[in-house]
Backbone as CSV, one residue per row, in Angstrom:
resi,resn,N_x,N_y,N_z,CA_x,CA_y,CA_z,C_x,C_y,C_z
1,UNK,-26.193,-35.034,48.468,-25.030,-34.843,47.600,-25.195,-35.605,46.283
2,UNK,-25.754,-36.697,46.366,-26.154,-38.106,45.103,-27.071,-37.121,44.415
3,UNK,-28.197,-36.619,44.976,-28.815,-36.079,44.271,-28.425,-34.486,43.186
4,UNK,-27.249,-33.830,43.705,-26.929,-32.538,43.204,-26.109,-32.775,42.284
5,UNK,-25.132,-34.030,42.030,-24.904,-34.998,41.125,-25.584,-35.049,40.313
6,UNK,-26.693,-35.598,40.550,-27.334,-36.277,39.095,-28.094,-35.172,38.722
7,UNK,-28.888,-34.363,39.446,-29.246,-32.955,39.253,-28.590,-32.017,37.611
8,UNK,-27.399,-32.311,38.725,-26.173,-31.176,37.242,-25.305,-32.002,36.133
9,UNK,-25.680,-33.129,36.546,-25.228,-33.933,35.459,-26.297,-34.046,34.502
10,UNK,-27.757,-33.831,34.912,-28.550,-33.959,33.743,-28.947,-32.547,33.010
11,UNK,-28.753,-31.161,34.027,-28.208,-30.109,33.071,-27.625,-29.507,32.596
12,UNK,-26.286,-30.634,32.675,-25.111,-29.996,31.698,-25.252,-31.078,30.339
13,UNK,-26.221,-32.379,30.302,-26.618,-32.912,28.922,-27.657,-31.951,28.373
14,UNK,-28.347,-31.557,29.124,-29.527,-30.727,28.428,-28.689,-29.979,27.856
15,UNK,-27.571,-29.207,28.541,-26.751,-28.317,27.523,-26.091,-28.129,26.119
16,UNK,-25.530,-29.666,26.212,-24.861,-30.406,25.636,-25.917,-30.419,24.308
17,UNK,-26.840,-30.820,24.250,-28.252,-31.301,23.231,-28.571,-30.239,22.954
18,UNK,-29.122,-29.033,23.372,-29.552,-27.914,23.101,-27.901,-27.158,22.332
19,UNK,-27.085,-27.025,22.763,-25.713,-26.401,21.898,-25.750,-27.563,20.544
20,UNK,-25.920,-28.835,20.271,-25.594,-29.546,19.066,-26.815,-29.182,18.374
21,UNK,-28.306,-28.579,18.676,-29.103,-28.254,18.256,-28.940,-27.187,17.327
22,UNK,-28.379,-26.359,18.361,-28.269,-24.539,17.618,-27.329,-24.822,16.156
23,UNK,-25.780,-25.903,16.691,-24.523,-25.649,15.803,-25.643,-26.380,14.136
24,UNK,-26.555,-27.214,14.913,-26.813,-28.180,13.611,-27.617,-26.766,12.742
25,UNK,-28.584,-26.105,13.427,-29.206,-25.225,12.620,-28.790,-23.994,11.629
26,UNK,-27.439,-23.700,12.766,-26.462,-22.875,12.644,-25.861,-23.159,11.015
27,UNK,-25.793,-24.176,10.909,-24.867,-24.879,10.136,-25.434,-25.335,8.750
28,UNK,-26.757,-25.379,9.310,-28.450,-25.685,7.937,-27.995,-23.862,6.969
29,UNK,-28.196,-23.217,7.960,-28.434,-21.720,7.302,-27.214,-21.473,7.063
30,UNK,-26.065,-21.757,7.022,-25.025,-21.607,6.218,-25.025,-22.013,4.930
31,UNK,-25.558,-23.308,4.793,-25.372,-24.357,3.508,-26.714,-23.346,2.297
32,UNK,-27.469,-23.282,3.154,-28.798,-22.368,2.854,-28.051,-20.905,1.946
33,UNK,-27.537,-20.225,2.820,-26.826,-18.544,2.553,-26.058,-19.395,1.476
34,UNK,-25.118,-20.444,1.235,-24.135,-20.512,0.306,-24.792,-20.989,-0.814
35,UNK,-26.032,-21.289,-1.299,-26.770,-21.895,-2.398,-27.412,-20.848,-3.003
36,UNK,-27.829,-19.258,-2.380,-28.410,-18.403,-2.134,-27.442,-17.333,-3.042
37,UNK,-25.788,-17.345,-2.460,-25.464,-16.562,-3.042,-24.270,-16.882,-3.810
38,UNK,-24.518,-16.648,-4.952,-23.497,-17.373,-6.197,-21.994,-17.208,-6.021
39,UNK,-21.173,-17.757,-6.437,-19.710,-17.277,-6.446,-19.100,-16.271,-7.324
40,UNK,-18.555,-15.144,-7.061,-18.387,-14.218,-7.535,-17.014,-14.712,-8.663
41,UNK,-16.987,-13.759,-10.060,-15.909,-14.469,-10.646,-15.591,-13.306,-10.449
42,UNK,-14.239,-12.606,-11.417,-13.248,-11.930,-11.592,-14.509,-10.983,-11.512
43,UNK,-13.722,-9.626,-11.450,-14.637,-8.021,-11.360,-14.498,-7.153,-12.435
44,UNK,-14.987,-7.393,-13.374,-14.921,-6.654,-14.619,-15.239,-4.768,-14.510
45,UNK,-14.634,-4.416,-14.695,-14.900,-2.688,-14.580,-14.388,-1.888,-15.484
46,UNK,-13.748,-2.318,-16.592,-13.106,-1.691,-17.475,-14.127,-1.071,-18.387
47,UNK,-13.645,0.283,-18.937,-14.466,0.815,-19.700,-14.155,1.184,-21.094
48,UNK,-13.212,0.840,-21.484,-12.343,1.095,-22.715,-12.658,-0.266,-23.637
49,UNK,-12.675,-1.058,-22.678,-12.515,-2.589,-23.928,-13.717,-3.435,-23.025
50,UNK,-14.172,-4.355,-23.946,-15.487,-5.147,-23.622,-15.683,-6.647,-23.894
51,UNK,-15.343,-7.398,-23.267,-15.280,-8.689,-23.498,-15.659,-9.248,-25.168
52,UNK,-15.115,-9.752,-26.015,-15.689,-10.492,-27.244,-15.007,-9.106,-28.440
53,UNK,-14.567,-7.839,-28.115,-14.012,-7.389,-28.761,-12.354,-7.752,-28.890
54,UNK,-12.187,-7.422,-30.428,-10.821,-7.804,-30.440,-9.666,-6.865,-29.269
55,UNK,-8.712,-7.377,-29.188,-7.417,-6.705,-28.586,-6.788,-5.738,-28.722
56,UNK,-6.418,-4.938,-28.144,-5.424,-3.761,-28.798,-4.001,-4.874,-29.047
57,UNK,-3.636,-4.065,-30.211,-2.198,-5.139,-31.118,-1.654,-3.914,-30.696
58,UNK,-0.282,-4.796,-29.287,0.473,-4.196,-28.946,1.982,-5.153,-29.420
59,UNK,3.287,-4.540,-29.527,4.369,-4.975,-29.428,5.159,-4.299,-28.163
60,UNK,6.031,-5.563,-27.286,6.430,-5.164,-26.179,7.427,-6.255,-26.338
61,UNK,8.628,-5.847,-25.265,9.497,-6.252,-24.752,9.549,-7.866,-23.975
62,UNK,9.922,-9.096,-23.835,10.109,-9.948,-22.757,10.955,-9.658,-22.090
63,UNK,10.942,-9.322,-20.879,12.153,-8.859,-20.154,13.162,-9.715,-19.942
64,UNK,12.705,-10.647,-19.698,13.246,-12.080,-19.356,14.353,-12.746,-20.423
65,UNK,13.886,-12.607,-21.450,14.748,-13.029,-22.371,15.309,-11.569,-23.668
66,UNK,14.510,-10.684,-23.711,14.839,-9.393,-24.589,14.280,-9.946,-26.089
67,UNK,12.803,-10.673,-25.996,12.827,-10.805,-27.457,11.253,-9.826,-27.440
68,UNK,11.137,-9.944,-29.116,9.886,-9.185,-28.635,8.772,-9.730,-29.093
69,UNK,7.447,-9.593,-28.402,6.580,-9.907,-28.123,5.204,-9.505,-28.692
70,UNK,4.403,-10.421,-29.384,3.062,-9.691,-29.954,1.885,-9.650,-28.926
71,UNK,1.403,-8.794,-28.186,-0.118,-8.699,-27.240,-1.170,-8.798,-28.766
72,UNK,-1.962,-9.563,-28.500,-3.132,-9.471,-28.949,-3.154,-9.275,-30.451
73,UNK,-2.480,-10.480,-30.855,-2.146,-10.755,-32.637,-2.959,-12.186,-32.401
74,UNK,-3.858,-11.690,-33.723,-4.753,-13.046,-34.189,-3.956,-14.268,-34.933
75,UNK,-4.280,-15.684,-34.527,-3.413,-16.962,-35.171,-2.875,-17.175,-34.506
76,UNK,-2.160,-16.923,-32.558,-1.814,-17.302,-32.377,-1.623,-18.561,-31.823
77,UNK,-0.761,-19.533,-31.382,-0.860,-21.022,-31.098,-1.643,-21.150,-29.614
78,UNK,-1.261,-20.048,-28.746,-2.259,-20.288,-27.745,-2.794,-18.920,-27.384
79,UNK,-3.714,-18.881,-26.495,-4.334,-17.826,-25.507,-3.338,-16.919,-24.666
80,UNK,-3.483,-15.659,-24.416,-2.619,-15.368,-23.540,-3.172,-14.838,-22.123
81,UNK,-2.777,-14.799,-20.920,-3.556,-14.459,-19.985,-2.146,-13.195,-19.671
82,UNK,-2.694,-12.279,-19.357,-1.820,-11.007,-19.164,-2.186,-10.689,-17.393
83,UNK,-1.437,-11.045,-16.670,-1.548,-10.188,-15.787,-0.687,-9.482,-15.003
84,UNK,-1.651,-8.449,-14.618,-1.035,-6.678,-14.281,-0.688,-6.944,-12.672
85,UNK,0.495,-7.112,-12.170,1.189,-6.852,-11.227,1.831,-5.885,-10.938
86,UNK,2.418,-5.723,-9.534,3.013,-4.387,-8.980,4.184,-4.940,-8.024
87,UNK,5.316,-4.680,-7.971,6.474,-4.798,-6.967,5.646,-4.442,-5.733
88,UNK,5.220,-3.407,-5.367,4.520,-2.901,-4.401,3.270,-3.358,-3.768
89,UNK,2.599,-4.181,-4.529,0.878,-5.067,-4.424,1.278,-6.232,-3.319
90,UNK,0.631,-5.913,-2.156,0.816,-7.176,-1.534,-0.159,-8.410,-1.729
91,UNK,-1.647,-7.918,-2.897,-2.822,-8.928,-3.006,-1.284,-9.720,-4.242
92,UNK,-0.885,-8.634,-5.176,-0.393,-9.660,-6.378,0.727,-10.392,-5.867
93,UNK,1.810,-9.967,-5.073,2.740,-11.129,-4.430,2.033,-12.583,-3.869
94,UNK,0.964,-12.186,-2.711,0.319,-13.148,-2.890,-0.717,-14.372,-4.092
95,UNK,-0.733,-13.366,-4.823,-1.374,-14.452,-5.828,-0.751,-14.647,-7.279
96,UNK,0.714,-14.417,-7.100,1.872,-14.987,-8.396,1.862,-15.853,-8.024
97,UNK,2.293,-16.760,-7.114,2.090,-18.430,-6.912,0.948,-18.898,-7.655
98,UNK,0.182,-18.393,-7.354,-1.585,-19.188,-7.896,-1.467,-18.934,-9.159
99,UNK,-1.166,-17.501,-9.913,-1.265,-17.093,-11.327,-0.205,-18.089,-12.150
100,UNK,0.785,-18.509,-11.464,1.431,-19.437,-12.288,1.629,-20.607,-12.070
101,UNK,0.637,-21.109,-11.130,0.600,-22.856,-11.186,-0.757,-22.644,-12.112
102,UNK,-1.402,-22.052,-12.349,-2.954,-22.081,-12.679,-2.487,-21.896,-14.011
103,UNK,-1.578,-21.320,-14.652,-1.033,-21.294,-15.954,0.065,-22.545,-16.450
104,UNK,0.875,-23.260,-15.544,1.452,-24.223,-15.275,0.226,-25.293,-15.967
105,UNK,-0.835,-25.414,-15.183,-1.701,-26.588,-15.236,-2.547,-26.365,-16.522
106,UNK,-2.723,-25.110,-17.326,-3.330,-24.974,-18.957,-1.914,-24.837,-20.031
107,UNK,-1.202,-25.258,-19.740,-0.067,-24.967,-20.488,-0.217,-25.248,-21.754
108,UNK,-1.201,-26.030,-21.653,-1.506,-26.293,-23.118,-1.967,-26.142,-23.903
109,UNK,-2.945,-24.943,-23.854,-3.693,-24.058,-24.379,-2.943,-22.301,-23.654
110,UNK,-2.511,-22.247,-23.080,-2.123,-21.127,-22.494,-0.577,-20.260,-22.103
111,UNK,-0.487,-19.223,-22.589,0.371,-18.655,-22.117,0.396,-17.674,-20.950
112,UNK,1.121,-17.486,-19.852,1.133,-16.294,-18.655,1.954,-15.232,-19.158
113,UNK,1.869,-13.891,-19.019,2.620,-13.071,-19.341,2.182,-11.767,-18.133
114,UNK,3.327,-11.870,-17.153,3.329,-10.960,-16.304,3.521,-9.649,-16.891
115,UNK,2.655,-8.622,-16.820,2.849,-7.036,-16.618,2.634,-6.360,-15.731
116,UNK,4.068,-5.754,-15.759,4.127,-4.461,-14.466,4.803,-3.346,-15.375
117,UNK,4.806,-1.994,-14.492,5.570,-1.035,-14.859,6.332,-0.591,-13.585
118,UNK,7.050,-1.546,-13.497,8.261,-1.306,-12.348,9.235,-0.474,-12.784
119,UNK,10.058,0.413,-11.931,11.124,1.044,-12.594,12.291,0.081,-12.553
120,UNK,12.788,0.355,-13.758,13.955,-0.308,-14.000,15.020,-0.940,-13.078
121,UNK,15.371,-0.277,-12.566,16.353,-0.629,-11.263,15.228,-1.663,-10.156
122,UNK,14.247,-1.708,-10.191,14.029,-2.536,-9.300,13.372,-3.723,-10.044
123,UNK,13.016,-3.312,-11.084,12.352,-5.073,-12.323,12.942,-6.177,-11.860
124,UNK,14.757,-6.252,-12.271,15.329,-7.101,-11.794,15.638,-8.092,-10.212
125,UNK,15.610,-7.038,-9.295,14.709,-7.462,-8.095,13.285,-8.373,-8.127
126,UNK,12.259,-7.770,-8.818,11.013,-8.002,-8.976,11.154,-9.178,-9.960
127,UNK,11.671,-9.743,-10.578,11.908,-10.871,-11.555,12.436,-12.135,-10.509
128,UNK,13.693,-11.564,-9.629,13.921,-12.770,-8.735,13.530,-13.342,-7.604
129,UNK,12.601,-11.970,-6.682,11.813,-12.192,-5.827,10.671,-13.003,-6.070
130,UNK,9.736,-12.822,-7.168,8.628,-13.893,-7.973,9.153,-14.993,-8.758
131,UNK,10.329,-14.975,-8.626,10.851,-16.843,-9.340,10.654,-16.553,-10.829
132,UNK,10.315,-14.908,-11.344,9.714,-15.346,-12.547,10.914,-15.258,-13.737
133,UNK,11.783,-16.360,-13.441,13.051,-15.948,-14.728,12.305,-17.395,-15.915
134,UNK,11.478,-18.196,-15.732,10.795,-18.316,-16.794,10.053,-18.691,-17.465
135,UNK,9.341,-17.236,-17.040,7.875,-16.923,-17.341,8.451,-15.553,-17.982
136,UNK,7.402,-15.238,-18.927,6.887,-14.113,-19.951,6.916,-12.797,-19.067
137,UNK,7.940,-12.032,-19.113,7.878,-10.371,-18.345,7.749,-9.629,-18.780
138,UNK,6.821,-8.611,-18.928,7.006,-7.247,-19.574,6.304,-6.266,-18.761
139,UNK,7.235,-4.837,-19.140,7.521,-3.984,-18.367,7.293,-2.593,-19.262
140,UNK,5.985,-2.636,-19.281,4.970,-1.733,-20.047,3.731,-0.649,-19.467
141,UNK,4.157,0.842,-19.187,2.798,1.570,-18.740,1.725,1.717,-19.717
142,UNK,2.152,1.380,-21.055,1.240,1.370,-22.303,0.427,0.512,-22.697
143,UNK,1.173,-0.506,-22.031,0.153,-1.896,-22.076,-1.062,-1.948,-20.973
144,UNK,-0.845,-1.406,-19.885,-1.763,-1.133,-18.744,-2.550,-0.198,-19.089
145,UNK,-2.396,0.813,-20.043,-3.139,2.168,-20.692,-4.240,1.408,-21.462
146,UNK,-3.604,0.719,-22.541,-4.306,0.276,-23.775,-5.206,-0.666,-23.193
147,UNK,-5.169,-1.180,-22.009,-6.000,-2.067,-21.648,-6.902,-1.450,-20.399
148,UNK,-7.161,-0.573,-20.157,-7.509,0.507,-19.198,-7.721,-0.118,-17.979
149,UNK,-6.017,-0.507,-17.575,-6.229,-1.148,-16.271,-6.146,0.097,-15.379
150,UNK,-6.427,-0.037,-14.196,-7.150,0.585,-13.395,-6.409,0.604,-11.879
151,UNK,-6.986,-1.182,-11.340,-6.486,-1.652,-10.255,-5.827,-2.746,-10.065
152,UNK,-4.746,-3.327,-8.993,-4.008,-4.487,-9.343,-4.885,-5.064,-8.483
153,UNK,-4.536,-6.896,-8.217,-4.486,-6.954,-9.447,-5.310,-7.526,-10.650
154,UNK,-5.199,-7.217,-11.570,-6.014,-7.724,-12.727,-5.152,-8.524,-14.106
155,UNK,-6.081,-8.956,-14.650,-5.962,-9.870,-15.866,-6.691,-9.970,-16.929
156,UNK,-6.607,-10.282,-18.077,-7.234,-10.651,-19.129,-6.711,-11.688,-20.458
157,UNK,-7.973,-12.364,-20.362,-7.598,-13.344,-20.907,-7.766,-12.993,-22.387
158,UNK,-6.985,-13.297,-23.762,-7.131,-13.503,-25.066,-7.044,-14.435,-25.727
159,UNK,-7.755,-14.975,-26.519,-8.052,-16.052,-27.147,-6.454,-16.307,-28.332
160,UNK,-6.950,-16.902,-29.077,-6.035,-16.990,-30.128,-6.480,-16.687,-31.218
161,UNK,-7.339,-16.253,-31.374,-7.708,-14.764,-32.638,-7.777,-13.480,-32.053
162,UNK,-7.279,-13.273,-30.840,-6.542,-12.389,-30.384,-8.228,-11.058,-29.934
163,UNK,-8.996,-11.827,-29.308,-10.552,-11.617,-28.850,-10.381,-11.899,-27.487
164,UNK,-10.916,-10.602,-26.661,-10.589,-11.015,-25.200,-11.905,-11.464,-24.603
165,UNK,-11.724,-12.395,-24.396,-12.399,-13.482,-23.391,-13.071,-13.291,-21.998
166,UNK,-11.995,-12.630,-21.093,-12.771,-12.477,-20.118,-11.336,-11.460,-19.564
167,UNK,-11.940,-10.693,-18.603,-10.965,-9.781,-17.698,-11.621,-9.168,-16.042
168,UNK,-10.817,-8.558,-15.406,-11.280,-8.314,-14.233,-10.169,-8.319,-12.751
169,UNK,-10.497,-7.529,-12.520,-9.782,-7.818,-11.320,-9.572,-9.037,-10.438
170,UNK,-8.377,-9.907,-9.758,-8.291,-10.954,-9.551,-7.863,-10.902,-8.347
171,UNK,-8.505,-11.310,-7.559,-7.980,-11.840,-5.856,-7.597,-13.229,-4.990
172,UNK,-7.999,-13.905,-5.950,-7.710,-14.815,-5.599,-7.895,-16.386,-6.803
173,UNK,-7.875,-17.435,-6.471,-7.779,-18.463,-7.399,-8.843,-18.473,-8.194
174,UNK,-10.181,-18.215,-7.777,-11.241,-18.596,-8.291,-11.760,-17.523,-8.915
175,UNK,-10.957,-16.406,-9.078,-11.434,-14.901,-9.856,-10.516,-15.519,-11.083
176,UNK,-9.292,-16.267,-11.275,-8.585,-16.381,-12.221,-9.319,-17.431,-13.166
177,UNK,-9.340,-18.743,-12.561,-10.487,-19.648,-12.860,-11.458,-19.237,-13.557
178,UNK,-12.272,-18.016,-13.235,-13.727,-17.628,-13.914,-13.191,-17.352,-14.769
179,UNK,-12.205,-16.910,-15.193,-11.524,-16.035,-16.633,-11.848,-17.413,-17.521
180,UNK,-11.102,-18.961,-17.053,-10.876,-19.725,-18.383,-12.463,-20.137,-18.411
181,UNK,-13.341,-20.402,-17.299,-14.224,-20.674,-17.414,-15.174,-19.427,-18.174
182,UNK,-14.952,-18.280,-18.557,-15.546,-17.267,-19.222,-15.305,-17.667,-20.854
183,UNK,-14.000,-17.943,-21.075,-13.495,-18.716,-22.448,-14.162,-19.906,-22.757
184,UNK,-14.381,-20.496,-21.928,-15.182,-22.219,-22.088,-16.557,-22.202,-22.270
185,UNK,-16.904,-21.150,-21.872,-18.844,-21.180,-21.759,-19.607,-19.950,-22.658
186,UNK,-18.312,-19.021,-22.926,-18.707,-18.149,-24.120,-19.094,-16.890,-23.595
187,UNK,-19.117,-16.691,-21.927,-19.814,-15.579,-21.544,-18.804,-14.762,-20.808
188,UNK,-19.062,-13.287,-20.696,-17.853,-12.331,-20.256,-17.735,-12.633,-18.901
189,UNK,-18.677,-12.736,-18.091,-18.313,-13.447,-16.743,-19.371,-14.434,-15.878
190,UNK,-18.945,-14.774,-14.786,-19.597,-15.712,-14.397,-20.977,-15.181,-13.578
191,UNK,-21.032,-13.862,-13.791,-22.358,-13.319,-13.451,-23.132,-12.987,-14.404
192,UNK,-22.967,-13.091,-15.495,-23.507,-12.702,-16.738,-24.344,-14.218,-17.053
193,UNK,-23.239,-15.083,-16.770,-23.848,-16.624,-16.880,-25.107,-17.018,-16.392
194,UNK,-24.498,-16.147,-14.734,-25.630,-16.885,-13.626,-27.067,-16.237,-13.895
195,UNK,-27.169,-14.913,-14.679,-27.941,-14.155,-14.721,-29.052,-15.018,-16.090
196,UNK,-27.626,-15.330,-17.044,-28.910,-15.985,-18.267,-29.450,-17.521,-17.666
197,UNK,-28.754,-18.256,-17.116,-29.168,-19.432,-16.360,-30.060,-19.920,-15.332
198,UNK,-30.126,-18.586,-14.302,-30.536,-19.093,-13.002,-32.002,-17.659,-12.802
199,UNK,-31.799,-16.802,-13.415,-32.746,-15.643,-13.317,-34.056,-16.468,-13.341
């Protein structure tokens, strides 16, 4: 019996050593795959407008307050980041929190300006459900045209000579991120970067 004891007590350590073996290797080729493959920024797909070209100069509505609003006028005091939301988008409900602490925290160089083309009767819904009474609203299918948005949701960033910076579809924090980091480093995205840098 002493012996079937120590028997299975010494191959359930062998087990033990051989499983911390695999997790450690397991765990090598992760760090490996993540050095391997770069971080994706925002998803640029637009075919109408091209990073470093100027803006379409639009005038639109703030819903929020009813004043009106210049898209993509050169001189202005800051940058604007435009992004294209939907009442209906469950990626953009989830990532209005992020789009406006992440604009919260550049405030100082930056403006947020939510666009949707919600119908009317439900905007106001859509204004109090996103907290956004104040933040920048507008409620434009022309502005989504002129900027040949596509899919939600997306964004684009404009400088303050009214030159867009970076754009792309956004899923999450670090697709928004690549946008200011596209403004900071001069390049349309962060694959364009990795391509002149790391090729």
């Amino acid at each position: 019996m002493d012996n079937f004891l120590v028997i299975s007590n010494a191959i359930l350590w062998l087990a033990v050593i051989v499983l911390s073996l695999m997790v450690y290797a397991l765990i090598r080729q992760v760090g490996i795959l993540y050095e391997r493959v770069a971080p994706a920024g925002a998803l640029a797909i637009n075919k109408s407008i091209t990073v470093g070209e100027q803006s379409p100069k639009l005038s639109v509505k703030n819903e929020v307050t009813a004043a009106p609003l210049a898209i993509g006028a050169s001189g202005s005091a800051k940058s604007q980041l435009l992004f294209f939301a939907s009442p209906s988008c469950p990626v953009c409900k989830t990532l209005m929190p992020i789009a406006k602490s992440a604009a919260k925290a550049e405030r100082s160089w930056l403006d947020l300006i939510v666009a949707t083309d919600a119908e009317n009767n439900e905007l106001h819904n859509y204004i109090q459900a996103q907290e956004l009474g104040g933040t920048t609203v507008v409620n434009s299918e022309l502005l989504g045209k002129a900027f040949g948005v596509s899919k939600l949701p997306y964004a684009v960033l404009i400088d303050e000579q009214g030159v867009v910076r970076g754009m792309g579809i956004v899923n999450s924090r670090e697709h928004l991120e690549s946008l200011f980091n596209a403004k900071e480093l001069g390049y349309a995205s962060l694959q364009e970067y990795m391509q002149k840098h790391y090729a």
